[in-house]
PAZAPA-4460 file (N, C-alpha, C; in steps of 0.05 Angstrom, whole numbers, plus 32768, in hexadecimal, padded with zeros to 4 digits):
% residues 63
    n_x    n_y    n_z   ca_x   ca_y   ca_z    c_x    c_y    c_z   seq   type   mol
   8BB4   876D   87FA   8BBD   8752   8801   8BAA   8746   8816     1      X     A
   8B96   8730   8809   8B8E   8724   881D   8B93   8710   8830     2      X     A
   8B7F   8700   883F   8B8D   86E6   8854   8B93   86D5   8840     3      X     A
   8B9B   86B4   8843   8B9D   86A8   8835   8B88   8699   884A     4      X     A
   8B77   8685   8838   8B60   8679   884B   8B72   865B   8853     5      X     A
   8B6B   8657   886E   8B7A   863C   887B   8B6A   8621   8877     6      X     A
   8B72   8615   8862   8B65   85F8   885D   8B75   85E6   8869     7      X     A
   8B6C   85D2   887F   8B72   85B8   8889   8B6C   85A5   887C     8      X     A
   8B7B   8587   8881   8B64   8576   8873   8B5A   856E   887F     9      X     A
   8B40   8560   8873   8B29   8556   887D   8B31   8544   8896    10      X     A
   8B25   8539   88A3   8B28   852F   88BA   8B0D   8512   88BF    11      X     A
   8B15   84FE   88BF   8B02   84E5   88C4   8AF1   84E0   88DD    12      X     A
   8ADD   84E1   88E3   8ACC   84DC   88FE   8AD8   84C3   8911    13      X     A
   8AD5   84D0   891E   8AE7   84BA   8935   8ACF   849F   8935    14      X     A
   8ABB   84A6   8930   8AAB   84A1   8932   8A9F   8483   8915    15      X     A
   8A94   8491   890C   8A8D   8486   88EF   8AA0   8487   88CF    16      X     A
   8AB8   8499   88D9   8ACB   849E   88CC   8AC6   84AB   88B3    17      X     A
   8AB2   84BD   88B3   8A9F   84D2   889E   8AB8   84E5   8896    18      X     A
   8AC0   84EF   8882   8ACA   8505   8885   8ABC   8524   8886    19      X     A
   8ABD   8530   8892   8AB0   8548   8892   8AB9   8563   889D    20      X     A
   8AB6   8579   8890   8AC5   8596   888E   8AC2   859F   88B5    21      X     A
   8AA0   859A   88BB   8AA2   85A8   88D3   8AA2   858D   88EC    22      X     A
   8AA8   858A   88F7   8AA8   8577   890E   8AA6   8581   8928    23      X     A
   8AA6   856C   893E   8A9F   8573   8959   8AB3   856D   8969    24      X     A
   8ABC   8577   897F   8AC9   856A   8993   8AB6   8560   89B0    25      X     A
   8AAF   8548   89B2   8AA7   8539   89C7   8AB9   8528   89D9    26      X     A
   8AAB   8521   89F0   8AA6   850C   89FC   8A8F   8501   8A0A    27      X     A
   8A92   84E1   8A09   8A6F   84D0   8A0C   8A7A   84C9   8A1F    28      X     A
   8A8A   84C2   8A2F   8A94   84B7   8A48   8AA9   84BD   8A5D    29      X     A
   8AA7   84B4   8A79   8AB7   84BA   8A8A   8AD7   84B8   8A88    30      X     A
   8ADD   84AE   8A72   8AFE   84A4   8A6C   8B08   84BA   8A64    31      X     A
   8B09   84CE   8A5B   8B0E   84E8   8A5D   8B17   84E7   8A3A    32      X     A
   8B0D   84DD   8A27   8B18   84D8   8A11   8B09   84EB   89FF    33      X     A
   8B18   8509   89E7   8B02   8510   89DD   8B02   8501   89BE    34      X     A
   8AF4   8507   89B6   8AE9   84FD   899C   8AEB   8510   8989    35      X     A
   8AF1   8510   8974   8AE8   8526   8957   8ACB   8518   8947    36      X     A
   8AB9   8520   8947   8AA6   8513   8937   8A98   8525   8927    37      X     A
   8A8C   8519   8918   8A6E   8522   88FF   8A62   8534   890A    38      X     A
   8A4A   8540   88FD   8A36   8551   8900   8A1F   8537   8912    39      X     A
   8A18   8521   88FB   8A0D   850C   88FD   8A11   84FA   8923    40      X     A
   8A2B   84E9   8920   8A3F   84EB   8937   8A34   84F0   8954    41      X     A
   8A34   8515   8951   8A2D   8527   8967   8A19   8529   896F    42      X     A
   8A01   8524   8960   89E8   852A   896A   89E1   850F   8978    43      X     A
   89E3   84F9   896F   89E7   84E3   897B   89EE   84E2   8995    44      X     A
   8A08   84E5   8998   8A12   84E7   89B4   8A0C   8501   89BE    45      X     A
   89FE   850D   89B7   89F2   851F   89D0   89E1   851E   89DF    46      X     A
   89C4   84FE   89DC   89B8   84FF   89ED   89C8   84E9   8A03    47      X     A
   89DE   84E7   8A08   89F2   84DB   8A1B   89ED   84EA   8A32    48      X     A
   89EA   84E5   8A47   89EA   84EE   8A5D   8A07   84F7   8A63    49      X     A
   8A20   84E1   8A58   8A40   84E6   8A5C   8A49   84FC   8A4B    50      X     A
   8A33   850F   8A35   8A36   8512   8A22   8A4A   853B   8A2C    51      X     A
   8A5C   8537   8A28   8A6A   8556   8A26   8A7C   8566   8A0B    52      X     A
   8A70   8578   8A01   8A74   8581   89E7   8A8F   858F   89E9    53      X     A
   8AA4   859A   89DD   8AC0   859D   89E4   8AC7   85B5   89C8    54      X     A
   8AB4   85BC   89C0   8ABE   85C8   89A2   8ABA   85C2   8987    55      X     A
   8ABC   85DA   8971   8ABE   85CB   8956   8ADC   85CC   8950    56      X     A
   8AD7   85BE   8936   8AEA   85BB   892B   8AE8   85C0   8911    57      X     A
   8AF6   85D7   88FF   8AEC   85DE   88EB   8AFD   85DA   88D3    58      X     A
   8AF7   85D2   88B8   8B0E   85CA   88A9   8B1E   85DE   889B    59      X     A
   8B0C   85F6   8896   8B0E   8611   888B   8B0E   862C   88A0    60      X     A
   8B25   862D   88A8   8B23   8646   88BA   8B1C   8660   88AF    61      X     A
   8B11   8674   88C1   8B10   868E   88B4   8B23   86A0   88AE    62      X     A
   8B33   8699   88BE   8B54   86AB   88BF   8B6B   86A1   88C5    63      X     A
***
């Protein structure tokens, strides 16, 4: 008996509203607000000086 694999659904970029399996958790600013965004999204806002990365977010867990 194996796992059963954990599918979420997809989730829209806070951002550009992309849907996509793996995402990011950010924030670009002092307001303390995080974001779920793109692959695309992320790299963007990372040359932000405000820029603090917070995690992924994945649509397909391993377990």
């Amino acid at each position: 008996m194996g796992k059963k694999d954990r599918i979420r659904p997809p989730k829209p970029c806070d951002i550009c509203s992309k849907e996509a399996d793996v995402q990011f958790r950010i924030q670009t600013n002092e307001s303390g607000n995080w974001r779920i965004v793109c692959k695309t999204c992320q790299e963007q806002a990372a040359s932000s000086a405000d820029y603090l990365y917070g995690g992924t977010w994945k649509r397909k867990k391993r377990n």
